[in-house]
C-alpha positions as CSV (number, residue, x, y, z in Angstrom):
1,X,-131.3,74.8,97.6
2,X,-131.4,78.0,95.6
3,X,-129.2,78.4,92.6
4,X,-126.6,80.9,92.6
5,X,-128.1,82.6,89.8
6,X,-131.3,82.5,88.2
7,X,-131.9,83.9,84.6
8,X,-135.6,83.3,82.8
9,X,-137.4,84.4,79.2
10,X,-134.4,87.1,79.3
11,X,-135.8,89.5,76.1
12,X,-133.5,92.0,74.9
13,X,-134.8,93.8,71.7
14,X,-132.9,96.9,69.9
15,X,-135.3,98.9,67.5
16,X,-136.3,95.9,65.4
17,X,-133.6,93.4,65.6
18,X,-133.9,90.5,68.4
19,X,-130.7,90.3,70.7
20,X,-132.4,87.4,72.6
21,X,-135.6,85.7,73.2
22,X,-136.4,84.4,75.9
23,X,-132.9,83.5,77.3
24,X,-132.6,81.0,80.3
25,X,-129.7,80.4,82.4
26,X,-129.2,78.4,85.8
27,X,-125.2,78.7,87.5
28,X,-125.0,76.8,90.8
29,X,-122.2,77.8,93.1
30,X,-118.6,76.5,92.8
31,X,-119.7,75.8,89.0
32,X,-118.3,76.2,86.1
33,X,-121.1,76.7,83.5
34,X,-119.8,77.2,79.8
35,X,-121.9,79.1,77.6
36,X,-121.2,78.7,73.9
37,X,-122.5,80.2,70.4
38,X,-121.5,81.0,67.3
39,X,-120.6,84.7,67.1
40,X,-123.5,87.2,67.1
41,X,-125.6,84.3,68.9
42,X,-126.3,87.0,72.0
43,X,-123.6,85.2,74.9
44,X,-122.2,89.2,75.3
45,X,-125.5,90.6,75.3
46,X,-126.2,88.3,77.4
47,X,-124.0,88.4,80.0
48,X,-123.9,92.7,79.6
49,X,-127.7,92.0,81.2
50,X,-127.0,89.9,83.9
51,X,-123.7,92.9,84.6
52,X,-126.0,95.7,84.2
53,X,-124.3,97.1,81.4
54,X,-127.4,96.8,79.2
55,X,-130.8,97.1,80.5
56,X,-133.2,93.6,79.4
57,X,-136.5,94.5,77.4
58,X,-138.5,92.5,79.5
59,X,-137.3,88.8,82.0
60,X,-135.8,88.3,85.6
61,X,-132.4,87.8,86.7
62,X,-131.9,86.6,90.4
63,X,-128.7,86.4,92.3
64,X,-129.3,83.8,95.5
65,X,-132.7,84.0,95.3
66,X,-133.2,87.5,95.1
67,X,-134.1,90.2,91.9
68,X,-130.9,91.7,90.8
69,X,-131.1,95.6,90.3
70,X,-131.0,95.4,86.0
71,X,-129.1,98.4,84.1
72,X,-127.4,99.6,86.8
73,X,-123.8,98.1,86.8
74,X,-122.5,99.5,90.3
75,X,-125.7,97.6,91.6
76,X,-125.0,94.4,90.3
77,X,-121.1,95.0,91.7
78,X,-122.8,95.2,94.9
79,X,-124.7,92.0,94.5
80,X,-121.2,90.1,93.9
81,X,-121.7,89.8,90.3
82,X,-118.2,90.7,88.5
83,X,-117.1,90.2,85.0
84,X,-114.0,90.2,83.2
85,X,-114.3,90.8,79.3
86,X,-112.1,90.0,76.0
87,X,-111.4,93.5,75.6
88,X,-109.4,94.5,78.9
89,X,-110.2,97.7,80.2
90,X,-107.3,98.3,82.3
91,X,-105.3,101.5,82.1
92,X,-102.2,100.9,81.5
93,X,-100.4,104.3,83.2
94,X,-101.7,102.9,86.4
95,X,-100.4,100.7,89.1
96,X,-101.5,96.8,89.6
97,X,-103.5,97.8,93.2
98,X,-104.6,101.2,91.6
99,X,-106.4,99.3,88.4
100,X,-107.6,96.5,91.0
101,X,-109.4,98.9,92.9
102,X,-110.0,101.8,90.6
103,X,-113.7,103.2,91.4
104,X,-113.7,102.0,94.8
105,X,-110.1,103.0,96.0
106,X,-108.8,102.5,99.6
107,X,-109.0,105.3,102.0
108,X,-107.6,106.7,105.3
109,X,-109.0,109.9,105.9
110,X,-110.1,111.1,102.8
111,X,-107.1,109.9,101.1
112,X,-106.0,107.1,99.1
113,X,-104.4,104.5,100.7
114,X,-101.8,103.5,98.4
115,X,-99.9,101.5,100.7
116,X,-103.2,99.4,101.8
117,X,-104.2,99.0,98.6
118,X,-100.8,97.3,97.8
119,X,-101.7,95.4,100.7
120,X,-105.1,93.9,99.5
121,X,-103.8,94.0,95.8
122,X,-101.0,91.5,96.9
123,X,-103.9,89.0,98.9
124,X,-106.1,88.8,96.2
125,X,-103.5,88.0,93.7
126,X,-102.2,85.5,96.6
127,X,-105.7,84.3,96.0
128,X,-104.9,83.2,92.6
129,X,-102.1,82.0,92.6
130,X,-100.2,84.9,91.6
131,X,-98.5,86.6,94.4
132,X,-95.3,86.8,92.0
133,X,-97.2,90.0,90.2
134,X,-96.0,93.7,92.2
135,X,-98.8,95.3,93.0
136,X,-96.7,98.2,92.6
137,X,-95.9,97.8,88.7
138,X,-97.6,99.4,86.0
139,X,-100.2,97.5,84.1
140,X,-98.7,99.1,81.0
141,X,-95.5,97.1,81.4
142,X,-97.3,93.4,82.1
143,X,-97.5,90.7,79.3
144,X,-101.6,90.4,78.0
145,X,-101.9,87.1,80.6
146,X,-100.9,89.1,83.5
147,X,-102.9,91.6,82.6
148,X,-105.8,89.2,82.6
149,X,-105.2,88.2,86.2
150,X,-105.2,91.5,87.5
151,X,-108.6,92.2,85.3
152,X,-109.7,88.8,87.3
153,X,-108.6,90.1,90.7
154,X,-110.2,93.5,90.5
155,X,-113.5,91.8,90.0
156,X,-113.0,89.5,93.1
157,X,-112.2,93.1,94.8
158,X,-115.9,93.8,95.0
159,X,-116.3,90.4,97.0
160,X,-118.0,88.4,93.6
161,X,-119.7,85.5,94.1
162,X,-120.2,85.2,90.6
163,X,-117.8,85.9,88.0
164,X,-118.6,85.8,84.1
165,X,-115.6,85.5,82.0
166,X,-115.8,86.4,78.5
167,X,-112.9,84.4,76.3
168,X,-110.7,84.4,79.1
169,X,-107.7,82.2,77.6
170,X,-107.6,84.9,74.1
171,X,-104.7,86.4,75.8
172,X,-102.8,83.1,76.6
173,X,-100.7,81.2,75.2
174,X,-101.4,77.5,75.2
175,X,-98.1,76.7,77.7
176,X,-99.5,79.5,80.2
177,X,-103.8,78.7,79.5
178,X,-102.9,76.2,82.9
179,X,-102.1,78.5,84.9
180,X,-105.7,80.3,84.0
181,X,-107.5,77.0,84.7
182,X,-105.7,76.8,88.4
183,X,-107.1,80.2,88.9
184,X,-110.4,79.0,88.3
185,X,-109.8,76.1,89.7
186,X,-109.0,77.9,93.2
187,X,-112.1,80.0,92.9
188,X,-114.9,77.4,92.3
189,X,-113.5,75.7,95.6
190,X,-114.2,78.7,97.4
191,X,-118.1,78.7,96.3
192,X,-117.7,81.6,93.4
193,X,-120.0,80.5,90.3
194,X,-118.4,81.1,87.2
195,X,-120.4,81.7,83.6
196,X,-117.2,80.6,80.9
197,X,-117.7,82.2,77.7
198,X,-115.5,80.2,75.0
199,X,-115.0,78.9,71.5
200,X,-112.6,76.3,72.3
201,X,-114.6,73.3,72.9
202,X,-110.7,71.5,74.1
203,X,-111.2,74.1,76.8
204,X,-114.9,73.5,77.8
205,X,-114.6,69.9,77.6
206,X,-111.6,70.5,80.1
207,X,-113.1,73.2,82.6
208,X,-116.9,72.9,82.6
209,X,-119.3,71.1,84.7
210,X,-122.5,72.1,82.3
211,X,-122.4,73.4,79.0
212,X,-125.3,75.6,77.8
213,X,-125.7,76.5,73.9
214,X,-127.2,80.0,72.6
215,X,-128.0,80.1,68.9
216,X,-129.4,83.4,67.5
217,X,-130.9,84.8,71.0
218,X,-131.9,81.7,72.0
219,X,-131.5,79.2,74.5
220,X,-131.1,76.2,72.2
221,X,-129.6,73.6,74.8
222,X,-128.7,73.4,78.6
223,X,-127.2,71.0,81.2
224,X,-125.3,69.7,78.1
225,X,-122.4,67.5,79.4
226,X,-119.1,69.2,78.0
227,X,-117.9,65.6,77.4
228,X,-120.7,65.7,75.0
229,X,-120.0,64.6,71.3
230,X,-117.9,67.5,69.6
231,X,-120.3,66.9,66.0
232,X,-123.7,67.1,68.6
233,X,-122.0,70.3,70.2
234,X,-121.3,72.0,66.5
235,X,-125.4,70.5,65.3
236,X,-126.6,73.0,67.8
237,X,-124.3,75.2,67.2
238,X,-125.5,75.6,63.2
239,X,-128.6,74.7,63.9
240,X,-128.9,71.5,61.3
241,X,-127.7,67.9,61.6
242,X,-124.2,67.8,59.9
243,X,-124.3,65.6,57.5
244,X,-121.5,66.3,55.7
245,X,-119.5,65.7,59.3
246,X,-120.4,62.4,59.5
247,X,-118.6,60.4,57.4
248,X,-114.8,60.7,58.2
249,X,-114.3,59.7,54.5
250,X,-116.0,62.7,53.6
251,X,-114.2,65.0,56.0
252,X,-110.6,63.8,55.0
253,X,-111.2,64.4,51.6
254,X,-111.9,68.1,51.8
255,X,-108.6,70.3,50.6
256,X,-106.8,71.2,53.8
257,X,-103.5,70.4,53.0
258,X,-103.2,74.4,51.9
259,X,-105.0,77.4,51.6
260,X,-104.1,78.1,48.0
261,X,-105.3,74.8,46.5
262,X,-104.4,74.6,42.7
263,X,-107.5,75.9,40.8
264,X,-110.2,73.8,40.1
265,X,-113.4,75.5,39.3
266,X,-116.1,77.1,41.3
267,X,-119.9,76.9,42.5
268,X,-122.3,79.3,42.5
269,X,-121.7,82.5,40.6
270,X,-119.1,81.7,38.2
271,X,-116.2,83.7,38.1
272,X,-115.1,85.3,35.2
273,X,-112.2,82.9,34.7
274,X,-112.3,79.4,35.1
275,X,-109.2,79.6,37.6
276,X,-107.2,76.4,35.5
277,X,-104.3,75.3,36.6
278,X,-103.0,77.8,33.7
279,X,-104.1,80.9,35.4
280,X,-102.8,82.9,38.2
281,X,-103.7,84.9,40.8
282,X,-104.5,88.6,40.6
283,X,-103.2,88.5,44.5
284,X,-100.3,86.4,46.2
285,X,-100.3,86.5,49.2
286,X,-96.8,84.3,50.5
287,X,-95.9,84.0,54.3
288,X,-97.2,86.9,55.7
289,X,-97.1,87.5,59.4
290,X,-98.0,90.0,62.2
291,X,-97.7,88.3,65.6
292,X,-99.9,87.3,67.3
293,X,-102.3,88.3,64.8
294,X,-101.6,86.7,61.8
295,X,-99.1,84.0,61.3
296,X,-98.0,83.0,58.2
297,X,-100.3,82.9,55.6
298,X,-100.1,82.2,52.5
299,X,-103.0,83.0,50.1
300,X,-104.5,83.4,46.1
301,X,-106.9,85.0,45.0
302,X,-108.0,85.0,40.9
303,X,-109.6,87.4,39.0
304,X,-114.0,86.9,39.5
305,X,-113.7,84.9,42.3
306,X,-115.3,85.8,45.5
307,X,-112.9,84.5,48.7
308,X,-114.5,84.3,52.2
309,X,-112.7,84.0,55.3
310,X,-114.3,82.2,58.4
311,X,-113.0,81.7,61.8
312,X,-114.6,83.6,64.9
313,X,-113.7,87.2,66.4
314,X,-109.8,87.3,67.1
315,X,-108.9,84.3,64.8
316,X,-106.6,87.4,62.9
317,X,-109.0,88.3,59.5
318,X,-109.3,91.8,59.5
319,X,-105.6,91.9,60.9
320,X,-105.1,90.2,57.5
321,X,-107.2,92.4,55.9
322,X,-105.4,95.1,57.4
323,X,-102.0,93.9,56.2
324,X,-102.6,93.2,52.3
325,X,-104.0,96.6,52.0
326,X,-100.9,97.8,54.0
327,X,-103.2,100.0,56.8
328,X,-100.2,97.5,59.5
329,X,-97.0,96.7,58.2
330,X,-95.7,93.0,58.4
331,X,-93.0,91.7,60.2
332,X,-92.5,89.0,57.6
333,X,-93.9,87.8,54.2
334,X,-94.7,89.7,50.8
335,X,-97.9,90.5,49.2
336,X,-98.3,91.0,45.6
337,X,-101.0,92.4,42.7
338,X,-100.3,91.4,39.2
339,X,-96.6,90.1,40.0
340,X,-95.5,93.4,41.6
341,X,-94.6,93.1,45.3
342,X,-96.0,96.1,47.4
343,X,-94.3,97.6,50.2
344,X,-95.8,97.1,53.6
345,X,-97.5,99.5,55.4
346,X,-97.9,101.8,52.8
347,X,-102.0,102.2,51.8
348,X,-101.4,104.3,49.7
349,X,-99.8,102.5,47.4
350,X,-101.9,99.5,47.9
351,X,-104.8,101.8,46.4
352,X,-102.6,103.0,43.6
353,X,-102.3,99.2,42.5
354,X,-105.9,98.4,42.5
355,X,-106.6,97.1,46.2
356,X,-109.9,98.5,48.0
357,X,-110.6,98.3,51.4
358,X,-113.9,98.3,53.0
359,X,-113.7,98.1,56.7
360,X,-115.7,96.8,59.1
361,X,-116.5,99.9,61.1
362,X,-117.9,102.0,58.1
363,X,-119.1,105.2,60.0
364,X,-116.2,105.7,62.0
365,X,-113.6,103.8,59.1
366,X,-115.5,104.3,55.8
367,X,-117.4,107.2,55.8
368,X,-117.4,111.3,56.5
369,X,-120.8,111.3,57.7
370,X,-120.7,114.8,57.0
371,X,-119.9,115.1,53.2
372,X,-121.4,114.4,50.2
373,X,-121.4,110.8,48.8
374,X,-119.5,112.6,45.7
375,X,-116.8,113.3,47.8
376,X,-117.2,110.3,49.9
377,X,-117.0,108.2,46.6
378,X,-113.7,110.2,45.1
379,X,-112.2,110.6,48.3
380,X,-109.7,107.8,47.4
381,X,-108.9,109.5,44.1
382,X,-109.1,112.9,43.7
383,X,-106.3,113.5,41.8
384,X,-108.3,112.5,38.6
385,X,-110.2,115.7,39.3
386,X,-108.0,118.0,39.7
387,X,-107.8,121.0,37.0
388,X,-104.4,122.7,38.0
389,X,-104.6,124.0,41.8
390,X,-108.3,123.6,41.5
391,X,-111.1,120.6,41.6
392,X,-113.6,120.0,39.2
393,X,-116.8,119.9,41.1
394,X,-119.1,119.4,38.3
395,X,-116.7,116.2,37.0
396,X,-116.4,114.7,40.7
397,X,-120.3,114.5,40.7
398,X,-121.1,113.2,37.3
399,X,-118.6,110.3,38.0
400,X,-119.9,109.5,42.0
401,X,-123.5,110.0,40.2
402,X,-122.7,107.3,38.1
403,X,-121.3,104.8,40.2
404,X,-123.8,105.0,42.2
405,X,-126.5,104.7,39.9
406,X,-124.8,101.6,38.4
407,X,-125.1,99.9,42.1
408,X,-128.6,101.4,42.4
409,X,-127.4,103.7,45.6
410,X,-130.8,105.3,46.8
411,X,-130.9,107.9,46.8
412,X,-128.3,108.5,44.1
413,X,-127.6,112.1,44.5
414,X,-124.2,113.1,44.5
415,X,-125.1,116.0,46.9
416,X,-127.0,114.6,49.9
417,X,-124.9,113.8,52.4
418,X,-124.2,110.4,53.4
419,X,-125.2,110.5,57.1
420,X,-128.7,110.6,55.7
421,X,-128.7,107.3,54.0
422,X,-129.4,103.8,55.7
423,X,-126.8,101.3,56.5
424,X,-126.7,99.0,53.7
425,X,-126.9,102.0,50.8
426,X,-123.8,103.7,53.3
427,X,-122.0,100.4,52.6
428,X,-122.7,100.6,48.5
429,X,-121.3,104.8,49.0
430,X,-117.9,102.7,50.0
431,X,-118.2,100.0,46.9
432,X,-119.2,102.7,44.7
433,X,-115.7,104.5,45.7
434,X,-113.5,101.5,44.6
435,X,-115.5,101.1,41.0
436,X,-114.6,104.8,40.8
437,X,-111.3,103.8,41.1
438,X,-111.5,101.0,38.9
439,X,-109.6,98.5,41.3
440,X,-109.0,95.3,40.7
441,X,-109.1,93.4,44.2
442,X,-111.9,94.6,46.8
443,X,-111.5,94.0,50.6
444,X,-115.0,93.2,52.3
445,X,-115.1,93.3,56.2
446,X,-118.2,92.2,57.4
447,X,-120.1,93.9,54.3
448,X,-123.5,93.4,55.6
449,X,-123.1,94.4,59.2
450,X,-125.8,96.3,60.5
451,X,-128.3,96.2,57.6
452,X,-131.7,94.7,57.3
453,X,-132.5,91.6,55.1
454,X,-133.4,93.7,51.8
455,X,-130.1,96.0,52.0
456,X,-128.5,92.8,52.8
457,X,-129.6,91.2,49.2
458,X,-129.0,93.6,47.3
459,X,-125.5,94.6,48.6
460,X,-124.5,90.4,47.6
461,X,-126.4,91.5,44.1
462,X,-123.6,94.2,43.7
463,X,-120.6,91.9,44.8
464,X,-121.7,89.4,42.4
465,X,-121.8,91.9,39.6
466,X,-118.5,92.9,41.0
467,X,-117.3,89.5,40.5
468,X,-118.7,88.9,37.4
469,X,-116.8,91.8,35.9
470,X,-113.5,90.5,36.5
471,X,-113.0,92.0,40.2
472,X,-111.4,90.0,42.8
473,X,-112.8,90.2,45.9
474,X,-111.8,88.9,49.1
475,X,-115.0,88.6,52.0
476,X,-114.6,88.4,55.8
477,X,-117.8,87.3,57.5
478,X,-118.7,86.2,60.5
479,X,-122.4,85.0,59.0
480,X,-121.7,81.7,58.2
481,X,-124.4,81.2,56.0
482,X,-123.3,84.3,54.4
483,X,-119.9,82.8,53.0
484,X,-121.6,79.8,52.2
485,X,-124.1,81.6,50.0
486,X,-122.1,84.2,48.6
487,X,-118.1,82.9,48.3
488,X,-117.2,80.5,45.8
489,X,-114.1,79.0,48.1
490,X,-113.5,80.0,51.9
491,X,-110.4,79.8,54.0
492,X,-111.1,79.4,57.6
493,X,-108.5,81.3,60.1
494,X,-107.7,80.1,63.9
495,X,-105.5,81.4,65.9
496,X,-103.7,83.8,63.4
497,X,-103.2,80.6,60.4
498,X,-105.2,79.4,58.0
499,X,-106.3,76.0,58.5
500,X,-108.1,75.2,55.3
501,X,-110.0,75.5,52.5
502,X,-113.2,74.8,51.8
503,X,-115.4,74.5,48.2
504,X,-117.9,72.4,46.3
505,X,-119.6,69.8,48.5
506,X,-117.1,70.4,51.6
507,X,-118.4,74.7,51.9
508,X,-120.6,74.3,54.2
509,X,-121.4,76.3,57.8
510,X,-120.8,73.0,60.0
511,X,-117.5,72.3,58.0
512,X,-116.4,76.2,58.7
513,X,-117.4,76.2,62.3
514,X,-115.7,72.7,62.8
515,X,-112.4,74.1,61.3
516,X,-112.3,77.2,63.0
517,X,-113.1,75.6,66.8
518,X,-111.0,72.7,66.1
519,X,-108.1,72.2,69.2
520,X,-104.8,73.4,68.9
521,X,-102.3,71.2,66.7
522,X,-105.4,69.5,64.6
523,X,-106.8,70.3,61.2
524,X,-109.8,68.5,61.0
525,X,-112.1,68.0,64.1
């Protein structure tokens, strides 16, 4: 009998970097098939192919036998393929029914059918279980969970026979993730195939039938059973046999207890103190919370010491990122430079103490693409240029000048502008701003996103020289081998908390991806 769907050498090349190569994937009907990866290991990209989103460099993709239109995602809505993503893309001023069947609204005549669509809208929720959601209510108005069911009943409005579910349970709770589990549940017994994207391993071991594994672009591991052996699932996941995960002696003596362990020392690039028990932090960080973001946290950070963070995309670390430099204001908690508390939600004054922030999203966060690097560099201070109601111009460009020369910025003049430079000398534009300001604790998201390996080792050649002059600096990555290579301690983040922290022997990727998957309620896998 034919599978339901049929995915083979799936290629899916942008420029020069390799989304995936040579991707397989087989779903039979009334299956569950779990596909899991670290992030960035291609399971979106992936799956945007097989929707249409994104056209495929070169493979096939067949739905029941037959080659499914590719790049063309009102085609492969056609074909019954549907998909619900992390990101819900519902509008919120609209009704239930209207979201369910916006882009292919009910008719009588030319006109919407509002009272028809109510109609459907209420069987298809009946469908999953949900026939207690008004059709009639606004989506705006509707807790994240019952948002998700209406996301999952519009796609079952285009008659799917296969669904693809990116992170479903993100947006429940873990007393309401049952109620998710029925709704799949109900629809494998009608025959829909189901592709279950997830980082929960609890979860796949509990809903899959088949468990396939996808390590950068690659089809690493299929038919896996999701009973399988949680260290064997994280091997493939890394890539390397974790042999620092298999002794339980070794894994109960790594510091999990807290995330602000008393100072001990540090690998790799020394800091530029030796963080004894004598010294304290440069940054406190004591019960700080944002729900459901980040829950409270408690975390130090000394002078010279590079701190990663680990945990996978929406375990809360550029929320936390967000809050220490005070872009979101806490509900709860404190944060503190040098002993002085700073008032949340204020950025401003976060600067004015010596934080910097470099966000994830540098074009749109970081940069004026249009203006100079000088005025991109003393953007965040241009007070110190000011001569009465006027700026020194030829002041603002000796000091930019010189800051980027000292982290080798080519090209280094002040004047170009920076939506000329590549990515990894736009992301030294944005470190060269904060040595301008001569701050004392940097925030890194994601620093070496989007830039090629050269860029990439030259940008940790200006953190550690960051480090090494005293500058605290605090690193969110989702490359594990990144934090491993370039922190001297990481905290690992799920679910809004930190869970632990990691150093010396015990920093490893397989002990950071173990820690930030881990179930609910448990610290160590």
């Amino acid at each position: 009998m034919t599978a339901l769907l049929e995915v083979r050498d799936l290629t899916k090349i942008y420029d020069a970097a390799v989304a995936l190569d040579g991707v397989d994937l087989t779903v039979e009907r009334g299956q569950v098939h779990c596909l899991v990866g670290q992030n960035g290991a291609g399971k979106s990209t992936l799956i945007k192919c097989i929707s249409g989103a994104t056209e495929p460099t070169s493979g096939t993709i067949e739905l029941d036998g037959t080659p499914l239109p590719t790049g063309s995602p009102s085609a492969s809505l056609a074909a019954g393929v549907a998909t619900t993503y992390q990101e819900l893309d519902l509008v919120d001023a609209l009704s239930v029914a209207d979201n369910i069947f916006l882009g292919h609204e009910r008719r009588r005549g030319g006109l919407i059918a509002g009272r028809r669509a109510a109609v459907e809208a209420r069987e298809l929720l009946g469908r999953l279980g949900r026939d207690d959601i008004d059709p009639k209510r606004l989506v705006g108005e509707m807790r994240p969970a019952a948002k998700q069911v209406v996301s999952i009943a519009r796609a079952l409005s285009h008659d799917a026979r296969l669904l693809m579910m990116d992170e479903p349970s993100a947006v429940f709770d873990s007393r309401n993730v049952d109620s998710l589990f029925d709704i799949v549940e109900r629809l494998i017994s009608e025959g829909v195939g189901i592709v279950y994207i997830s980082h929960r391993l609890d979860e796949v071991e509990r809903i899959g039938h088949t468990v396939t594994v996808i390590r950068d672009g690659r089809t690493v591991a299929t038919d896996l059973s999701p009973t399988a052996p949680r260290q064997e699932l994280i091997a493939l996941l890394v890539g390397r046999e974790l042999a620092a995960m298999a002794s339980s002696d070794a894994s109960s003596t790594a510091t999990t207890s807290s995330a602000s362990p008393t100072p001990t020392g540090v690998a790799k690039p020394a800091p530029s103190t030796d963080r004894s028990t004598d010294s304290e932090p440069v940054l406190r960080v004591r019960g700080l919370t944002r729900r459901p973001d980040v829950i409270d946290v408690d975390l130090d950070l000394y002078a010279g010491e590079i701190l990663g963070i680990g945990g996978l995309v929406g375990a809360g670390r550029t929320e936390l990122l967000r809050l220490i430099h005070g872009v979101e204001k806490q509900e709860a908690g404190s944060v503190e430079l040098g002993g002085r508390e700073l008032s949340g939600g204020r950025p401003d004054q976060a600067v004015a103490a010596g934080i910097g922030f470099a966000p994830e999203e540098r074009k749109s966060q970081g940069l004026w693409r249009f203006w100079s690097l000088a005025r991109n560099v003393s953007v965040a201070g241009l007070s110190q240029f000011r001569r009465g109601p006027f700026l020194d111009l030829a002041a603002e460009r000796a000091d930019a000048s010189e800051h980027l020369r000292s982290i080798r910025t080519v090209p280094d003049d002040s004047t170009r502008l920076v939506g000329e430079l590549s990515g990894g000398n736009q992301q030294k534009v944005v470190l060269a701003r904060w040595l301008s300001r001569k701050c004392r604790v940097l925030l890194l998201d994601e620093p070496t996103r989007g830039v090629d390996v050269g860029a990439r080792a030259e940008i940790y050649r200006v953190i550690r020289d960051l480090s090494s002059d005293g500058i605290a600096i605090l690193v969110v990555s989702s490359e594990l081998d990144e934090l491993v290579e370039l922190c001297h301690r990481v905290v690992v983040m799920r679910d809004g908390a930190l869970v632990t922290s990691l150093e010396g022997e015990h920093l490893t990727e397989a002990e950071i991806l173990a820690h930030a998957i881990a179930p609910p309620g448990t610290e160590t896998p």
